[in-house]
mmCIF file of the N, C-alpha and C atoms, coordinates in Angstrom:
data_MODEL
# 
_entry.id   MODEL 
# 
loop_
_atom_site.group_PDB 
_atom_site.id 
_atom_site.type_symbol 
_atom_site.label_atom_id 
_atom_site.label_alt_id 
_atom_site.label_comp_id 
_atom_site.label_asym_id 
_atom_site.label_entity_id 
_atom_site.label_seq_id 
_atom_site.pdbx_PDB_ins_code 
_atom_site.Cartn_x 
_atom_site.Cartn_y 
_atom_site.Cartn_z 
_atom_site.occupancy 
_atom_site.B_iso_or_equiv 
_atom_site.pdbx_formal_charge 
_atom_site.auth_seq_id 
_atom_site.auth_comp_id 
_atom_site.auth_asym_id 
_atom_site.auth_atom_id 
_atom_site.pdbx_PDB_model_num 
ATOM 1   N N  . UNK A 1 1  ? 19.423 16.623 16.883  1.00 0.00 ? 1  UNK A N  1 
ATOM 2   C CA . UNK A 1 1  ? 19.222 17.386 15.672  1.00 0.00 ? 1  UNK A CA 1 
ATOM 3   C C  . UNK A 1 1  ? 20.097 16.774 14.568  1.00 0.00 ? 1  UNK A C  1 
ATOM 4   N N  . UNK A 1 2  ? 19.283 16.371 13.652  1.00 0.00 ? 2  UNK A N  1 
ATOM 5   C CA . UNK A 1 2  ? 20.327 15.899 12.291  1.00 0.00 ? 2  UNK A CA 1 
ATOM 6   C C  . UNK A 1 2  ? 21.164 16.497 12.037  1.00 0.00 ? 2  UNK A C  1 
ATOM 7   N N  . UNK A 1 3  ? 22.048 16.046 11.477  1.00 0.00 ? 3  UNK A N  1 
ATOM 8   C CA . UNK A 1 3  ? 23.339 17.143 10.664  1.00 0.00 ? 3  UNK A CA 1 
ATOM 9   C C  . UNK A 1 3  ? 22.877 17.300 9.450   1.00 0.00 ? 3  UNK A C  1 
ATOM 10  N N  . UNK A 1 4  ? 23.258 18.505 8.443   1.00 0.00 ? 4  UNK A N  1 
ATOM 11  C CA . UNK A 1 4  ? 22.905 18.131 7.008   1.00 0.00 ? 4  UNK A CA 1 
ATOM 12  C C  . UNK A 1 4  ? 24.631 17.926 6.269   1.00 0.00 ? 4  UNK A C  1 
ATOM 13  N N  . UNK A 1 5  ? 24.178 17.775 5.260   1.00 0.00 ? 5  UNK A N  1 
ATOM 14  C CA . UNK A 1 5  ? 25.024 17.757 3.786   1.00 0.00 ? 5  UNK A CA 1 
ATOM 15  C C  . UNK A 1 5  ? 24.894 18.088 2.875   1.00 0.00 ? 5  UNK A C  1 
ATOM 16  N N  . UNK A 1 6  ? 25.532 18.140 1.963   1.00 0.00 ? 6  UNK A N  1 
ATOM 17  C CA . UNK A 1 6  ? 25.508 18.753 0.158   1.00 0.00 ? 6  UNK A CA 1 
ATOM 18  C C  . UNK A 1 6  ? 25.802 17.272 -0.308  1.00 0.00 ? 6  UNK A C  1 
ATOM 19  N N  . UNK A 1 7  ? 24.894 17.201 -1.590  1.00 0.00 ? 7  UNK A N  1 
ATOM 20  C CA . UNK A 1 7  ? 24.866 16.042 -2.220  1.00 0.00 ? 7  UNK A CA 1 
ATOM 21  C C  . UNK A 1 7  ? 24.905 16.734 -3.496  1.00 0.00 ? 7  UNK A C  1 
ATOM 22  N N  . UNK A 1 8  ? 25.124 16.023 -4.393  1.00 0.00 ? 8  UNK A N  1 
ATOM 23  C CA . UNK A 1 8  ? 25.611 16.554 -5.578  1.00 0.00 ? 8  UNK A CA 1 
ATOM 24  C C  . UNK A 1 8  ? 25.373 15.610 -6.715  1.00 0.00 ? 8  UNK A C  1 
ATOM 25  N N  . UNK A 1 9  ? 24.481 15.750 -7.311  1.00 0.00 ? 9  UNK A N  1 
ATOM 26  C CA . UNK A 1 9  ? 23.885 15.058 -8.520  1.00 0.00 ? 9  UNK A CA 1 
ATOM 27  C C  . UNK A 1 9  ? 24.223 15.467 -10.074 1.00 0.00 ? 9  UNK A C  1 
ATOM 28  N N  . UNK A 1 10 ? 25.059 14.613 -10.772 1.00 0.00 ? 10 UNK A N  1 
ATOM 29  C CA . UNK A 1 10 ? 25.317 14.724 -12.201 1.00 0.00 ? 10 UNK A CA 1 
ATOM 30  C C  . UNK A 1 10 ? 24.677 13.593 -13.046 1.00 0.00 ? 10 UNK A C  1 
ATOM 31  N N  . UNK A 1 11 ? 23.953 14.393 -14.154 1.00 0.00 ? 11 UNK A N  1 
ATOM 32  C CA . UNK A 1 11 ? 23.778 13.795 -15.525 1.00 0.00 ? 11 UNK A CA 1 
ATOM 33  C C  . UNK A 1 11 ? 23.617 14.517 -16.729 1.00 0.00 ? 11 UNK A C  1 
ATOM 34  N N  . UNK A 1 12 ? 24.077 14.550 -17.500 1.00 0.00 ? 12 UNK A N  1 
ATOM 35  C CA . UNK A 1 12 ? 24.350 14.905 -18.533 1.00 0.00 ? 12 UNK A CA 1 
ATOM 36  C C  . UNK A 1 12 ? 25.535 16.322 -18.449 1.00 0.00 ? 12 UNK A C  1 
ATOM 37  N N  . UNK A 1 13 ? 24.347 17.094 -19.048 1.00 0.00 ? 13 UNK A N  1 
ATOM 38  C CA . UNK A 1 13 ? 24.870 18.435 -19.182 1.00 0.00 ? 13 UNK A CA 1 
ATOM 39  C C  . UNK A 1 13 ? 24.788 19.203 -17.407 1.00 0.00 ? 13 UNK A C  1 
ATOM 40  N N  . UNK A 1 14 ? 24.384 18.719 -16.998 1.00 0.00 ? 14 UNK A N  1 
ATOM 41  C CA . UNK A 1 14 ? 23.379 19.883 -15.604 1.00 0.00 ? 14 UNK A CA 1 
ATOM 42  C C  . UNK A 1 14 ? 24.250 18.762 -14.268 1.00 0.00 ? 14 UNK A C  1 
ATOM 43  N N  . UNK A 1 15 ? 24.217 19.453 -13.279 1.00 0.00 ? 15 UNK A N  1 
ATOM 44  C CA . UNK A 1 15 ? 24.487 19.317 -12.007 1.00 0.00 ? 15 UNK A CA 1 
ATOM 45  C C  . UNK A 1 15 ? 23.554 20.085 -10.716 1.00 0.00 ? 15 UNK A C  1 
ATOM 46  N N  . UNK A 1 16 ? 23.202 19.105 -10.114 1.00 0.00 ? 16 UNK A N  1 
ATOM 47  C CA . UNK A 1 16 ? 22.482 19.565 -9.276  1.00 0.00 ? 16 UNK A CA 1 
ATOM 48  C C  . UNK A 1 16 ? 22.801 19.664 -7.480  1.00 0.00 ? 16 UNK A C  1 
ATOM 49  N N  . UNK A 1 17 ? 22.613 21.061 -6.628  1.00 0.00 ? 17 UNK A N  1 
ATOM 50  C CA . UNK A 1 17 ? 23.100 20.416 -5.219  1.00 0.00 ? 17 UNK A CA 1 
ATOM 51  C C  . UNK A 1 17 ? 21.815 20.184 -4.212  1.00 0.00 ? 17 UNK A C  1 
ATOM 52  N N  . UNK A 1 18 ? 22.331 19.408 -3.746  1.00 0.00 ? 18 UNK A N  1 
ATOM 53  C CA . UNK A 1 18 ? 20.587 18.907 -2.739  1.00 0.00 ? 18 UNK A CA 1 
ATOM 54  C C  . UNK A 1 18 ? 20.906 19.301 -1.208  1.00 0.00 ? 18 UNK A C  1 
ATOM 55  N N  . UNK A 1 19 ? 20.710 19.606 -0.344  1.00 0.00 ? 19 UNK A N  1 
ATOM 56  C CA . UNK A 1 19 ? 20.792 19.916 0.734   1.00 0.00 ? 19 UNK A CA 1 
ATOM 57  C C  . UNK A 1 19 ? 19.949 18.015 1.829   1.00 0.00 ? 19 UNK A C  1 
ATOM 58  N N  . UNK A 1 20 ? 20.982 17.403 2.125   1.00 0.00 ? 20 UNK A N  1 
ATOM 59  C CA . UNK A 1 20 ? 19.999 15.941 3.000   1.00 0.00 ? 20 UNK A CA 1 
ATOM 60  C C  . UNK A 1 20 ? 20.584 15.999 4.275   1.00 0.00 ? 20 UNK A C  1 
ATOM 61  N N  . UNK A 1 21 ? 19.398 15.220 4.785   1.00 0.00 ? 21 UNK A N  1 
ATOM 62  C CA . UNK A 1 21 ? 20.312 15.217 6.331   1.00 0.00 ? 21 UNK A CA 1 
ATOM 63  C C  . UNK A 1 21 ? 20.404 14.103 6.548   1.00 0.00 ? 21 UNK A C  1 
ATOM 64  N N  . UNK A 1 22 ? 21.848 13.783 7.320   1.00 0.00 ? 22 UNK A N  1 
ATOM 65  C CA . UNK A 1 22 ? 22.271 12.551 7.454   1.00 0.00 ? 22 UNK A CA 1 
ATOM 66  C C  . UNK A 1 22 ? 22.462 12.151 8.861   1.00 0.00 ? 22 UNK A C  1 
ATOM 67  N N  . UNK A 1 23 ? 21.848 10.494 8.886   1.00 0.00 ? 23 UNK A N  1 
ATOM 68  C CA . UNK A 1 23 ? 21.440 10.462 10.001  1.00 0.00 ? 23 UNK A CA 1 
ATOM 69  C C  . UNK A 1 23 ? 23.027 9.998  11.020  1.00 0.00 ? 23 UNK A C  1 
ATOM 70  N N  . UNK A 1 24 ? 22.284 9.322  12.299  1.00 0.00 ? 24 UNK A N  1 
ATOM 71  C CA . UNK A 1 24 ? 23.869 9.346  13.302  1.00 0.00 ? 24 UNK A CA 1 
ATOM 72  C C  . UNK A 1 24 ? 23.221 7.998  13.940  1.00 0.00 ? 24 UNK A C  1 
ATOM 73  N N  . UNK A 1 25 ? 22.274 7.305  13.556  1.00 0.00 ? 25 UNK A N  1 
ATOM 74  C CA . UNK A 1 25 ? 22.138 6.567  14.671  1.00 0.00 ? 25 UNK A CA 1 
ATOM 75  C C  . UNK A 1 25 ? 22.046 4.807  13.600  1.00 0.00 ? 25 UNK A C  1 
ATOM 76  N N  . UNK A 1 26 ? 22.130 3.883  15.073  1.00 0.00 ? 26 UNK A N  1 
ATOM 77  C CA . UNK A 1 26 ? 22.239 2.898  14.542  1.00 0.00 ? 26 UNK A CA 1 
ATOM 78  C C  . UNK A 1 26 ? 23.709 2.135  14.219  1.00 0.00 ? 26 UNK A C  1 
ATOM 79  N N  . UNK A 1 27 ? 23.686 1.416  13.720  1.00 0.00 ? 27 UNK A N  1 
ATOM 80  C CA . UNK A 1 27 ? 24.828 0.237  13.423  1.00 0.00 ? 27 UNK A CA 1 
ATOM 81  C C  . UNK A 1 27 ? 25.496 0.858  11.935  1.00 0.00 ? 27 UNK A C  1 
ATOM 82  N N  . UNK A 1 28 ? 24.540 1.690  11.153  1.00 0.00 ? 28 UNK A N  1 
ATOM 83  C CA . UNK A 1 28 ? 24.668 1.281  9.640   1.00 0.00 ? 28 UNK A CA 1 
ATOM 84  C C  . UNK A 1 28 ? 24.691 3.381  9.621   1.00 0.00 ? 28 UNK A C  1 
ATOM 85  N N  . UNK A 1 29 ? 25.586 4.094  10.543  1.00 0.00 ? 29 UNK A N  1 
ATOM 86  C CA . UNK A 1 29 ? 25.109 5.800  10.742  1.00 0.00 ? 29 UNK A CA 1 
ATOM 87  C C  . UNK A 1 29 ? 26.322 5.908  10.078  1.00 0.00 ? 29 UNK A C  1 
ATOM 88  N N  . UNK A 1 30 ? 26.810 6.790  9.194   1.00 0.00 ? 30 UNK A N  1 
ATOM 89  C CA . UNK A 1 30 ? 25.747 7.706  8.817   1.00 0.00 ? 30 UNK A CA 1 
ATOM 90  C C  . UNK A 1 30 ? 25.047 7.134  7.528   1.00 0.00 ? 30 UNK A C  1 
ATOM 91  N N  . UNK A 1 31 ? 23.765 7.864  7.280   1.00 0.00 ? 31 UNK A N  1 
ATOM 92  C CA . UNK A 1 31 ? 23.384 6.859  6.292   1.00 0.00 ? 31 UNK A CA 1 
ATOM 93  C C  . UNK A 1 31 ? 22.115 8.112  5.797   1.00 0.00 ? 31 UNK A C  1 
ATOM 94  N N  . UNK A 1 32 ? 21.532 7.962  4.810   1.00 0.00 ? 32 UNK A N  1 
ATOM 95  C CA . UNK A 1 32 ? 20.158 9.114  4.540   1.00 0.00 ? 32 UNK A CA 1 
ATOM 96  C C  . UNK A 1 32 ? 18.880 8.307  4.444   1.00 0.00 ? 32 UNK A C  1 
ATOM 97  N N  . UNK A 1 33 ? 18.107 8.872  4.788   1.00 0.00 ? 33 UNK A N  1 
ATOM 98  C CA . UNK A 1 33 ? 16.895 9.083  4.928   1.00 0.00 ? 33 UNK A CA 1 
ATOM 99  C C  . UNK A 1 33 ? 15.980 8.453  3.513   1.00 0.00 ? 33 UNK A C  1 
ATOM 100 N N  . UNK A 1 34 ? 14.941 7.584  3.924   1.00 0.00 ? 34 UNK A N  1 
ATOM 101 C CA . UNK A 1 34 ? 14.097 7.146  2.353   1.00 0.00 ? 34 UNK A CA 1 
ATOM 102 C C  . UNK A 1 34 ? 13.668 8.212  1.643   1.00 0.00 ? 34 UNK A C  1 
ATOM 103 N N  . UNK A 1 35 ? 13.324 8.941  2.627   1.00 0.00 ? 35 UNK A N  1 
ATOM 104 C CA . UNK A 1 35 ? 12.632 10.615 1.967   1.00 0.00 ? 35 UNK A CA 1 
ATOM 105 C C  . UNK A 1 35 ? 13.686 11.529 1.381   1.00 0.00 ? 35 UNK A C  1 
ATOM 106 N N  . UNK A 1 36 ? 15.058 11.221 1.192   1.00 0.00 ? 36 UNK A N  1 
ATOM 107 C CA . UNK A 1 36 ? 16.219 11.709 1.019   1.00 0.00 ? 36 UNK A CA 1 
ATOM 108 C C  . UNK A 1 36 ? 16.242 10.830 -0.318  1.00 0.00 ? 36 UNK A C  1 
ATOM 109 N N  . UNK A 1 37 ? 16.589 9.648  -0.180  1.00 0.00 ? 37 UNK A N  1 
ATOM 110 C CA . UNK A 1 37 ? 16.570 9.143  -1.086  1.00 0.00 ? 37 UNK A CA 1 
ATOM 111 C C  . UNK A 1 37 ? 16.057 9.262  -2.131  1.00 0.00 ? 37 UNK A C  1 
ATOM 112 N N  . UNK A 1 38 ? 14.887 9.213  -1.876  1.00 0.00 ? 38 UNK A N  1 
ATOM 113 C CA . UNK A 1 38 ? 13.684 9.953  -3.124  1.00 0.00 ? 38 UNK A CA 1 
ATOM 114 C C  . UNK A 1 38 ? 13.558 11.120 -3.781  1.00 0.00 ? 38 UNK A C  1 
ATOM 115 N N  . UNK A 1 39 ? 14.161 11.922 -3.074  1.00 0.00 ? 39 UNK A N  1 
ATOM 116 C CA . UNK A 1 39 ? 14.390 13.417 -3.459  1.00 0.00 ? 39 UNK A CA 1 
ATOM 117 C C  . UNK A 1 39 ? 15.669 13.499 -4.098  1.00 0.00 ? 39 UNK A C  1 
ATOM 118 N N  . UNK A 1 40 ? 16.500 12.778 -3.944  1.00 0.00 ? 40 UNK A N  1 
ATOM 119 C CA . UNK A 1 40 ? 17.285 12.642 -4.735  1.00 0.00 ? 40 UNK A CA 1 
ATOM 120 C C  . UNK A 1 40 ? 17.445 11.682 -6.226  1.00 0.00 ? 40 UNK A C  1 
ATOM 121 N N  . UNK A 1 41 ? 16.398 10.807 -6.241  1.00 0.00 ? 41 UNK A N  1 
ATOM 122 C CA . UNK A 1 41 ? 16.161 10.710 -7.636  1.00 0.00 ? 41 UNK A CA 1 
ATOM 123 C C  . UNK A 1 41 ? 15.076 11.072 -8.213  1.00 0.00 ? 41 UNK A C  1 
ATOM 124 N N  . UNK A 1 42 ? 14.574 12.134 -7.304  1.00 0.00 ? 42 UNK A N  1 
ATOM 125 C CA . UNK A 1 42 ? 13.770 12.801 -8.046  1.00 0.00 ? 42 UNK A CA 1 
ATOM 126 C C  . UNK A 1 42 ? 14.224 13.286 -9.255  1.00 0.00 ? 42 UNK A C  1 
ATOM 127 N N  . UNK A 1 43 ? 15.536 14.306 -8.295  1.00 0.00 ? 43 UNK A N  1 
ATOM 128 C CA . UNK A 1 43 ? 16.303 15.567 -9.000  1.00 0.00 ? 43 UNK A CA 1 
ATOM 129 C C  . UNK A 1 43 ? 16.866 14.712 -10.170 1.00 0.00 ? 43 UNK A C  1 
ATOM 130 N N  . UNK A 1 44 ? 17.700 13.454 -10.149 1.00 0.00 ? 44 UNK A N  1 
ATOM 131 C CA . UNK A 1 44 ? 18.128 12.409 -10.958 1.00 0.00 ? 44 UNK A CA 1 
ATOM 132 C C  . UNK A 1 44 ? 17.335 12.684 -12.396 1.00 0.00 ? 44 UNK A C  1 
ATOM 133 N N  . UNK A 1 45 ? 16.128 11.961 -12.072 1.00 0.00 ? 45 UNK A N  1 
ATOM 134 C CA . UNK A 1 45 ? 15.294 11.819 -12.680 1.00 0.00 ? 45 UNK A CA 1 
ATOM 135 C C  . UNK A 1 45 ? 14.649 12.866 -13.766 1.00 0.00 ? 45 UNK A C  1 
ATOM 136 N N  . UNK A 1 46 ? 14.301 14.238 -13.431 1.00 0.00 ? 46 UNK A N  1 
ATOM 137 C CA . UNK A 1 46 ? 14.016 15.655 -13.899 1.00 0.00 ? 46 UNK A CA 1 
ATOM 138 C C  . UNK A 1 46 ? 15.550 15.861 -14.810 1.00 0.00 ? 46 UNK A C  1 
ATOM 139 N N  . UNK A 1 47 ? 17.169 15.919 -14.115 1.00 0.00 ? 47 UNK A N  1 
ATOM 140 C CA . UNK A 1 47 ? 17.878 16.592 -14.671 1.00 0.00 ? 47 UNK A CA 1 
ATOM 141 C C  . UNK A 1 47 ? 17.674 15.294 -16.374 1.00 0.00 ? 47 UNK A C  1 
ATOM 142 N N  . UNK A 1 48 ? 17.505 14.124 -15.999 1.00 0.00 ? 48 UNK A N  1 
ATOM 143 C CA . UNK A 1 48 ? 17.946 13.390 -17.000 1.00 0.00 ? 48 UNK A CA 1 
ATOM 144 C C  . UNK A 1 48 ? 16.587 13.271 -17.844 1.00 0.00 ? 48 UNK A C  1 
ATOM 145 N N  . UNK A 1 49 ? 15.169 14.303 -18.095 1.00 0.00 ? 49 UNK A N  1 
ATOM 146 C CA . UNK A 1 49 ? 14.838 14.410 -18.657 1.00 0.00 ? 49 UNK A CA 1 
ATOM 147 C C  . UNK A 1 49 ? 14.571 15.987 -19.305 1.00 0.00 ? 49 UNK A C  1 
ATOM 148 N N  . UNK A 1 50 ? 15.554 16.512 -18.764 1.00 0.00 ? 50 UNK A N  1 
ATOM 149 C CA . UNK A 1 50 ? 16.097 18.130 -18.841 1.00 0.00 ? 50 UNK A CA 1 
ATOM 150 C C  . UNK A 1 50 ? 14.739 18.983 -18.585 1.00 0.00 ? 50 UNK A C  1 
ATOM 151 N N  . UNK A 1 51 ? 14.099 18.464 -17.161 1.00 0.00 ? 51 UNK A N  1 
ATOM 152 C CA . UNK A 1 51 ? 12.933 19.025 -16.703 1.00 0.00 ? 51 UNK A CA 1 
ATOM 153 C C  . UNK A 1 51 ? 13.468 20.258 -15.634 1.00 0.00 ? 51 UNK A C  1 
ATOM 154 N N  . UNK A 1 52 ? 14.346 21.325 -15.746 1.00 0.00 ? 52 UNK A N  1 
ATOM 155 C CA . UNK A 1 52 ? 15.101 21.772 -14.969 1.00 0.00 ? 52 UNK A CA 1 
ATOM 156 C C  . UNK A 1 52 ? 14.219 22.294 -13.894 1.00 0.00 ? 52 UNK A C  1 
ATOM 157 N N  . UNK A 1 53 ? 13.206 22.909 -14.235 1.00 0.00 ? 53 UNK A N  1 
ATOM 158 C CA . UNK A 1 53 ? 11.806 23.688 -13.223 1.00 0.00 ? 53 UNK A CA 1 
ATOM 159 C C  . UNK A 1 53 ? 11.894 22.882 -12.294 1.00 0.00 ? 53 UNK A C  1 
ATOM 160 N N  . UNK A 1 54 ? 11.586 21.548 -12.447 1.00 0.00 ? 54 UNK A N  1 
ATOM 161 C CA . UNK A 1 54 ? 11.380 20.137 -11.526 1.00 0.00 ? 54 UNK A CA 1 
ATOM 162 C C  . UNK A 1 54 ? 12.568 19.954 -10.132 1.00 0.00 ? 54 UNK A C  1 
ATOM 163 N N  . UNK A 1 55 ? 13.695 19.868 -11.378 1.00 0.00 ? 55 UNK A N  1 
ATOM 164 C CA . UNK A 1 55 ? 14.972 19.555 -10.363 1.00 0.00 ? 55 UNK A CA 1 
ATOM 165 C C  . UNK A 1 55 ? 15.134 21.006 -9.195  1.00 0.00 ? 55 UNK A C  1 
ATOM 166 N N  . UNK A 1 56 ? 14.937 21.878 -10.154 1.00 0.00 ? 56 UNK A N  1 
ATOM 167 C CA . UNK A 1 56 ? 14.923 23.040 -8.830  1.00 0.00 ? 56 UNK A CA 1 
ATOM 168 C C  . UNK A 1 56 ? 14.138 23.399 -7.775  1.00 0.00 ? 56 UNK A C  1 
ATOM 169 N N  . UNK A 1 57 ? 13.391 22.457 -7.807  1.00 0.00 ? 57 UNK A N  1 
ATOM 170 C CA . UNK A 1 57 ? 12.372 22.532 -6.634  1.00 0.00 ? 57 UNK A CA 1 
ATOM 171 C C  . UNK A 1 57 ? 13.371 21.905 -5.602  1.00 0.00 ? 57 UNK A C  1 
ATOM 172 N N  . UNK A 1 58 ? 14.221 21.257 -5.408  1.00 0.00 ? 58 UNK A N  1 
ATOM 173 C CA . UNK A 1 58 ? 15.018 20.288 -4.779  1.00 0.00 ? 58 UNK A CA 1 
ATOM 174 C C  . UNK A 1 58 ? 16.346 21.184 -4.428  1.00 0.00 ? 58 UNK A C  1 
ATOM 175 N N  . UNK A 1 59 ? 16.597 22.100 -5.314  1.00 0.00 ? 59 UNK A N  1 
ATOM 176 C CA . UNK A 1 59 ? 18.266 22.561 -5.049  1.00 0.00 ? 59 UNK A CA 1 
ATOM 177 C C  . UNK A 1 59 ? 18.860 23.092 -5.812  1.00 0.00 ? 59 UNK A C  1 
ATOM 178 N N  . UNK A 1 60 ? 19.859 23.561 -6.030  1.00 0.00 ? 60 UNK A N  1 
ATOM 179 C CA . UNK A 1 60 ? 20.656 24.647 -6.665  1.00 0.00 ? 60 UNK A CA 1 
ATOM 180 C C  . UNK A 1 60 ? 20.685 23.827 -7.900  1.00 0.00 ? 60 UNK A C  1 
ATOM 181 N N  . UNK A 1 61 ? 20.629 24.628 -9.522  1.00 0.00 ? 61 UNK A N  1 
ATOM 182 C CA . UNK A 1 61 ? 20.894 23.644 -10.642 1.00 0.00 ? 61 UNK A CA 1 
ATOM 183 C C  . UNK A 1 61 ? 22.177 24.455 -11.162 1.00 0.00 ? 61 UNK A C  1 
ATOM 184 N N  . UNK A 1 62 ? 23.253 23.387 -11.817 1.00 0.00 ? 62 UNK A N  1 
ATOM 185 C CA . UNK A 1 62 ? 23.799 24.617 -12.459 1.00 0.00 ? 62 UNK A CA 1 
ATOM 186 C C  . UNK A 1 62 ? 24.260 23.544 -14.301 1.00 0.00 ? 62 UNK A C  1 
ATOM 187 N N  . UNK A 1 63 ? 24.664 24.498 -14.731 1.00 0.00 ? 63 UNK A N  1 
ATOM 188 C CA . UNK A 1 63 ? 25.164 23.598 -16.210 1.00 0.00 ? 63 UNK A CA 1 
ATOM 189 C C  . UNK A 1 63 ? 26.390 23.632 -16.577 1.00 0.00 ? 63 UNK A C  1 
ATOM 190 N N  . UNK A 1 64 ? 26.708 22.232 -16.653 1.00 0.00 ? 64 UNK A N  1 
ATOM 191 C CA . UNK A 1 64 ? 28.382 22.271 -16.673 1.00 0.00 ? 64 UNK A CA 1 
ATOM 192 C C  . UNK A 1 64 ? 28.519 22.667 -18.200 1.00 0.00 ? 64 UNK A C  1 
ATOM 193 N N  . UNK A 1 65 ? 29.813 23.681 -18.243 1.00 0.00 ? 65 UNK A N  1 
ATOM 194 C CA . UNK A 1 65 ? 30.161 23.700 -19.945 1.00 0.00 ? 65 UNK A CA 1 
ATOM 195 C C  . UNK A 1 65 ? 31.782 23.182 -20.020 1.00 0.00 ? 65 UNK A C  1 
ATOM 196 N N  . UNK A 1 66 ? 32.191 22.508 -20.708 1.00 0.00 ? 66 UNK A N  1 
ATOM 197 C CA . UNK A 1 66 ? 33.590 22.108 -21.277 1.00 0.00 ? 66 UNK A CA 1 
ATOM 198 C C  . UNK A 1 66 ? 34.473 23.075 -21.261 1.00 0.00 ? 66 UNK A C  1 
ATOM 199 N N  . UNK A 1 67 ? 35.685 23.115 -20.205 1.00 0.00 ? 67 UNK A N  1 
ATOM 200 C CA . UNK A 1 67 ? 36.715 24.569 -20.541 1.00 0.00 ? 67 UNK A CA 1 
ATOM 201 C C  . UNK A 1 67 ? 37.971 23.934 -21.761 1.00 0.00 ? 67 UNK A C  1 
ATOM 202 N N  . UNK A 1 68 ? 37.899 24.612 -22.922 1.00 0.00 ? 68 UNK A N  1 
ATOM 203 C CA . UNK A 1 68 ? 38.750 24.187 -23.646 1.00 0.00 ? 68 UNK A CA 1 
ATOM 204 C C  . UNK A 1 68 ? 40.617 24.980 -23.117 1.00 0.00 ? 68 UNK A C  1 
ATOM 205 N N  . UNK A 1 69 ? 41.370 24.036 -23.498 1.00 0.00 ? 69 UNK A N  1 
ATOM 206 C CA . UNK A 1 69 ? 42.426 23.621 -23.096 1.00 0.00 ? 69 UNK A CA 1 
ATOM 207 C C  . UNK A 1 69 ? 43.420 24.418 -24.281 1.00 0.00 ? 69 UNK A C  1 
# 
């Protein structure tokens, strides 16, 4: 059974978390999945055209704001 992870995608304003599973086998473990891969620039892809509907099909969205100091 795969293990999963939290992956965590930033661009711009927005942050996104992806849920992947990472694999165990092989020379080159741990390592993700092409179908992981892709889903992760999916989300890439959507946050950096501020398609948020899109990216949330994939995972938690949230929007970073600046804490002033």
């Amino acid at each position: 059974m795969p293990r999963t992870r939290l992956e965590f995608i930033h661009e711009g304003r927005y942050a996104a978390e992806v849920t992947v599973a990472r694999g165990e086998e092989g020379a080159w473990a741990p390592y993700l999945s092409p179908d992981d891969v892709r889903r992760l620039e999916a989300v890439r892809s959507a946050l950096r055209r501020g398609d948020l509907a899109e990216a949330a099909k994939y995972g938690r969205i949230f929007e970073l704001k600046p804490i002033s100091t």
